[in-house]
C-alpha positions as CSV (number, residue, x, y, z in Angstrom):
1,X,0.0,0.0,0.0
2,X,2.8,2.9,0.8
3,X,4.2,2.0,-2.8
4,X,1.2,2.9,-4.4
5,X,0.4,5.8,-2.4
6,X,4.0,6.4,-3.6
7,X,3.3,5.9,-7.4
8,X,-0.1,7.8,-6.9
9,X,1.8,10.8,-5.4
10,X,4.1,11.1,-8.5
11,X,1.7,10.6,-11.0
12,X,-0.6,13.1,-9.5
13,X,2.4,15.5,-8.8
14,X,3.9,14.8,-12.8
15,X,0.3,17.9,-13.8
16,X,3.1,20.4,-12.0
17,X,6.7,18.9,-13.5
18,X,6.6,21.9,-15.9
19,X,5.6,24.9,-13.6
20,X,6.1,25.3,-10.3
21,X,8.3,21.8,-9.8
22,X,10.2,22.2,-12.5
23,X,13.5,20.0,-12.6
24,X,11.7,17.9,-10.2
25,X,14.8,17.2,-8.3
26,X,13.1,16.8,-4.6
27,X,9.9,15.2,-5.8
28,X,12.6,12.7,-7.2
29,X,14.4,12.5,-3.7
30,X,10.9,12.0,-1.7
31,X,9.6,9.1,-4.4
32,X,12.9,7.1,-4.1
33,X,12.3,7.1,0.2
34,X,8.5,6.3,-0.2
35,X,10.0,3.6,-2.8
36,X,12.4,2.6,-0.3
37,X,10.3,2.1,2.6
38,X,7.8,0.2,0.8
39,X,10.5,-2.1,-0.7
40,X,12.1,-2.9,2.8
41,X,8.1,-3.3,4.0
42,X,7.6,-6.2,1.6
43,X,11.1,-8.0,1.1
44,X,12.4,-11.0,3.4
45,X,16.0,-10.3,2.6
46,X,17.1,-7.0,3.1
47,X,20.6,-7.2,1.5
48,X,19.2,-5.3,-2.3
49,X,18.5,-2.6,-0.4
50,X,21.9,-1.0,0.0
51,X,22.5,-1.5,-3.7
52,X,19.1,0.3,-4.3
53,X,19.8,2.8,-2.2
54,X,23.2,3.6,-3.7
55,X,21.5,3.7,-7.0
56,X,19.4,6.6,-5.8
57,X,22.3,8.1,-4.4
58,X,23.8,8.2,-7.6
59,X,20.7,9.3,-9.3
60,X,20.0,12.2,-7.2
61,X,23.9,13.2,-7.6
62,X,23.7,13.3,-11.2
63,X,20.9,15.1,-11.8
64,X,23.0,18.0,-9.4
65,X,25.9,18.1,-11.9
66,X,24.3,18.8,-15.2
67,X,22.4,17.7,-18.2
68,X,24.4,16.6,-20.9
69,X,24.0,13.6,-22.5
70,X,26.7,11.5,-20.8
71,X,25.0,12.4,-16.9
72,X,21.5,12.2,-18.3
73,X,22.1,8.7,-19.6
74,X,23.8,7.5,-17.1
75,X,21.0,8.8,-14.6
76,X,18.7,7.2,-16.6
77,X,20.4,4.3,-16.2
78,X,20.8,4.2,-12.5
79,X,17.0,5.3,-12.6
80,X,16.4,2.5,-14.1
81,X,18.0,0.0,-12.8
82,X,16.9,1.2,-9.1
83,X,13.1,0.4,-10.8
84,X,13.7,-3.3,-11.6
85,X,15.3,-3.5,-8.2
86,X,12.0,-2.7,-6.6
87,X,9.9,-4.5,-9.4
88,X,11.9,-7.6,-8.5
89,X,10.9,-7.5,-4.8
90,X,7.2,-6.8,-6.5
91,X,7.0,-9.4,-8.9
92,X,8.9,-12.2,-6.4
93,X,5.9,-10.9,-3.9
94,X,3.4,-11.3,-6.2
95,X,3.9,-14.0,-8.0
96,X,6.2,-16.7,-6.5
97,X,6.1,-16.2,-2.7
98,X,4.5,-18.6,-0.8
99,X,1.7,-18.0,2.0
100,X,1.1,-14.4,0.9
101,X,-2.5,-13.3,2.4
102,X,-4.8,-12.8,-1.5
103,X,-5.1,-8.8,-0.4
104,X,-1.1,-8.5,-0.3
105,X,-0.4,-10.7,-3.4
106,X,-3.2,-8.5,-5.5
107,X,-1.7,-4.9,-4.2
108,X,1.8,-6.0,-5.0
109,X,0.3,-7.0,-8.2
110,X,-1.3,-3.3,-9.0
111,X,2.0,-1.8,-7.0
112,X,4.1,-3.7,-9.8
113,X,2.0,-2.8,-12.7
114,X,2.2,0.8,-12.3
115,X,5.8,0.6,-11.3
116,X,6.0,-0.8,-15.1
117,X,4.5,2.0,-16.4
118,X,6.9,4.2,-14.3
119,X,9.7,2.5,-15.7
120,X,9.2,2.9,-19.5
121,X,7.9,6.7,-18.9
122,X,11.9,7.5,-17.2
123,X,13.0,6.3,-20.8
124,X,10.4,8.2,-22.6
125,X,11.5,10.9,-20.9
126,X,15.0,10.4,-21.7
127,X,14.4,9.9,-25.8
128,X,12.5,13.0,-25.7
129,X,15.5,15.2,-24.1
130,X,17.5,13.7,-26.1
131,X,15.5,13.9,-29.7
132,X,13.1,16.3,-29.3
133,X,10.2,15.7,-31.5
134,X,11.3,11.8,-31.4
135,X,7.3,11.7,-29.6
136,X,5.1,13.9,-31.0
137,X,1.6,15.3,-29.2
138,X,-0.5,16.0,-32.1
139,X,-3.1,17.8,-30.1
140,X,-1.2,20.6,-29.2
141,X,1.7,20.0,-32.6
142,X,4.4,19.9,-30.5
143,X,7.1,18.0,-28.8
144,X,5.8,15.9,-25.5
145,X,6.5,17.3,-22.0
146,X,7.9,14.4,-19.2
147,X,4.6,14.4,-17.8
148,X,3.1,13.9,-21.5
149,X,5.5,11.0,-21.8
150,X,4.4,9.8,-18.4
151,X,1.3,9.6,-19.7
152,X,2.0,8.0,-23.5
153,X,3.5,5.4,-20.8
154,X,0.7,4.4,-19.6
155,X,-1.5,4.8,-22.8
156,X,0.8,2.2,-24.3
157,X,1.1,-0.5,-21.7
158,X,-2.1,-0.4,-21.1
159,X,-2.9,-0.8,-24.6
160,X,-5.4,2.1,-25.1
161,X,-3.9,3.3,-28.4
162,X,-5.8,7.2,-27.8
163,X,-3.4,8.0,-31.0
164,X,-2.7,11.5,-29.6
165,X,0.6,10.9,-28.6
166,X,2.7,9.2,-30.9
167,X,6.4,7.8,-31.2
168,X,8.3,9.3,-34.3
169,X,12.1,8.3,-33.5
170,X,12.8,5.0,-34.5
171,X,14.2,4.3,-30.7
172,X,10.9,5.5,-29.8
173,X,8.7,3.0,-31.7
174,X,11.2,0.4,-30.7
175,X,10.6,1.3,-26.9
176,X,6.8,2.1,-27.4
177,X,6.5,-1.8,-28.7
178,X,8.6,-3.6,-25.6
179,X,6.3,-1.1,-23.6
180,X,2.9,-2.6,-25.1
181,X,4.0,-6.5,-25.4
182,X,5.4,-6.2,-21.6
183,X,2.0,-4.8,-20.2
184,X,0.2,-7.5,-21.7
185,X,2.8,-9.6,-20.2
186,X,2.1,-8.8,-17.0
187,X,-1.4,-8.5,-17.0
188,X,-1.4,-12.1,-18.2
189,X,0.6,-13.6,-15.9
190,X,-0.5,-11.8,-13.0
191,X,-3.9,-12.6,-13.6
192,X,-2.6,-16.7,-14.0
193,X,-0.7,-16.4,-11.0
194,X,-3.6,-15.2,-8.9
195,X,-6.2,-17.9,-10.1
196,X,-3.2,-20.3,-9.4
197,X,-2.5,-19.5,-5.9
198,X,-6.5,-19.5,-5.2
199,X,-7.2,-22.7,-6.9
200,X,-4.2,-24.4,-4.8
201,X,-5.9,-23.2,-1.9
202,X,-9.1,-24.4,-2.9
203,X,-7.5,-27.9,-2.9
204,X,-5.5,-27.7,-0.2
205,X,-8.8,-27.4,1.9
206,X,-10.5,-30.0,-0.2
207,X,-7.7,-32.0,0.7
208,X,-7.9,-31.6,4.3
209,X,-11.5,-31.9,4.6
């Protein structure tokens, strides 16, 4: 629950990324402690949560020293990889973990599903800075804000297809379609994993009875 109210928070908070919270550097810094405190809430082994840590460290101490291409891609990277961190803990929650109470196992599941979307919006965001025009808003006919690409995220794993944001780069059709096939994905095996874990139990107490 306190990593959604986490991934609420941000997406909620991405409507101000261009005005008054532009830069975003401390909403950054306040989603990687709601992240971390949900991650250490949910995970037996604590030991992945220096290294995440020191990945947000490293974020955060990037985005101080500039944006040129070299610190934005490597912050991206550190970004990035502190996401599959936490979507490992999710996922291993979720899916594989034995004797998890059905309420847990189903708001891991959500907690992990927006976390995707999270993920492919920080490389959005990067192909955007980096090309602009590479995704194209054709409502307003220009290049797409971060919180426009946070959005396009969503649209895409989701599969919702609206059409008014579209990729034009060839890097960002090529993330746009690992985007799609990987929320299907998900949704999929989530949805399999669940109905497993409540048909075992069904047995289980056919068993005993």
């Amino acid at each position: 629950m306190a990593l959604i109210l986490a991934e609420v928070f941000l997406i909620i908070t991405s409507a101000f990324w261009e005005d008054e919270l532009q830069g975003t550097y401390w909403l950054t810094t306040i989603y990687f402690i709601f992240f971390t405190l949900g991650g250490y809430a949910i995970a037996k082994d604590k030991s992945w949560l220096y290294k995440y840590i020191i990945l947000c460290v490293i974020t955060l101490s990037l985005n101080l020293m500039g944006d040129d291409y070299w610190t934005e891609l490597l912050a991206c990277a550190s970004s990035t990889l502190a996401h599959l961190m936490i979507f490992r803990v999710l996922v291993k929650h979720s899916f594989f973990r034995k004797k998890v109470p059905k309420s847990d196992r189903i708001l891991s599941g959500v907690a992990g599903y927006i976390l995707l979307g999270l993920y492919w919006s920080g490389i959005f965001i990067f192909i955007g800075d980096q090309q602009p025009g590479a995704i194209f808003n054709q409502v307003s006919g220009e290049a797409t804000t971060a919180s426009e690409n946070l959005y396009y995220s969503f649209v895409t794993i989701t599969s919702l297809g609206y059409g008014d944001i579209v990729p034009v780069s060839s890097a960002a059709k090529i993330v746009a379609i690992f985007a799609g096939v990987s929320g299907v994905l998900f949704t999929a095996i989530f949805i399999a994993a669940l109905v497993g874990s409540l048909m075992l139990k069904e047995v289980k107490e056919l068993a005993e009875s």
